[in-house]
C-alpha positions as CSV (number, residue, x, y, z in Angstrom):
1,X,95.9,42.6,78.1
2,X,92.6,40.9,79.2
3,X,91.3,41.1,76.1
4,X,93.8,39.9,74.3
5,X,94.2,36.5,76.1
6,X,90.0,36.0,76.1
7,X,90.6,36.1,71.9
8,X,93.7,34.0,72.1
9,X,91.7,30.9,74.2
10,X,88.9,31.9,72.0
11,X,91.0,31.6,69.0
12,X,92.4,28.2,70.3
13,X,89.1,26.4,71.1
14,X,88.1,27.1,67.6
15,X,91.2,26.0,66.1
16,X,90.9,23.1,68.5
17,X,87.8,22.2,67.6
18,X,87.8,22.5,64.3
19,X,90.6,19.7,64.7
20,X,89.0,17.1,66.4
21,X,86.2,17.3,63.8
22,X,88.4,17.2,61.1
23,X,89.9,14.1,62.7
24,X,86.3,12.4,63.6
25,X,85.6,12.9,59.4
26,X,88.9,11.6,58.4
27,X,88.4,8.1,60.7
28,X,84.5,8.0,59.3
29,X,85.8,8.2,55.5
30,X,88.3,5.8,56.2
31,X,85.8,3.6,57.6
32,X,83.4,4.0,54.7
33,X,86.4,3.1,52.1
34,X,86.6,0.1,54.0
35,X,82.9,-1.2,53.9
36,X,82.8,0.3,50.1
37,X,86.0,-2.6,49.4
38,X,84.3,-5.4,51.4
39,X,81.2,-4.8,49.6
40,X,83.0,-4.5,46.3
41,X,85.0,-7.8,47.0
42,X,81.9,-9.6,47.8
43,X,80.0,-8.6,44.9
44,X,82.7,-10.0,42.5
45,X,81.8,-13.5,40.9
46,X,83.2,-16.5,39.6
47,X,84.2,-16.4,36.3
48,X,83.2,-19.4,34.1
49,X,84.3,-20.0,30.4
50,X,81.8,-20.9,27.5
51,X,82.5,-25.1,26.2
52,X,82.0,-23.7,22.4
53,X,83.6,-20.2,21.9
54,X,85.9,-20.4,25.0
55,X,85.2,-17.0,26.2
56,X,84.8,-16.0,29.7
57,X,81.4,-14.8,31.8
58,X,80.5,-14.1,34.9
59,X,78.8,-17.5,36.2
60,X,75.0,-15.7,36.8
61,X,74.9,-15.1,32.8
62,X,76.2,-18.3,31.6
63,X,73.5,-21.4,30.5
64,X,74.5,-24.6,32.1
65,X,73.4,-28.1,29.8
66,X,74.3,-31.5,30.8
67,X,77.2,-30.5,32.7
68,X,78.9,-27.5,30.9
69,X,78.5,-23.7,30.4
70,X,77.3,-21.7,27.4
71,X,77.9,-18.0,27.1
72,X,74.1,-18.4,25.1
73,X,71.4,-20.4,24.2
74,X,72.6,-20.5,20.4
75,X,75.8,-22.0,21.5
76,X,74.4,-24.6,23.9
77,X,72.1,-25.6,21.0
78,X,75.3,-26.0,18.8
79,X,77.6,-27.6,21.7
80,X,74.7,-30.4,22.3
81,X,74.3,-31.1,18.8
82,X,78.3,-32.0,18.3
């Protein structure tokens, strides 16, 4: 009988540990997902749209002339000459 109650808290404390670091994993990916968003959301840019062709660009690719944005230098060129 000895025996067998030494394996069952044996048995327990493994299970018990294996628990709490399951749970100490589980609260460190969550935090990880949440620094992985705020990084994500910070990195994301204002959109800007080109005065000739009307598309859309992130703001650190566009050209900017006299007060306007180009998605190139071609289109500037063509935009300042109107």
């Amino acid at each position: 009988m000895g025996k067998f109650l030494l394996w069952a808290v044996i048995i327990l404390a493994v299970l018990f540990v294996s628990r709490v670091l399951s749970h100490q994993k589980a609260h460190a990916r969550q935090a990880a997902a949440r620094r992985q968003a705020a990084d994500a959301k910070a990195a994301s840019e204002a959109m800007v749209r080109c005065a000739h062709c009307r598309i859309y660009l992130p703001r650190s690719e566009a050209y900017q002339s006299q007060g306007k944005t180009w998605c190139s230098a071609e289109h500037a060129r063509l935009g300042l000459d109107q």
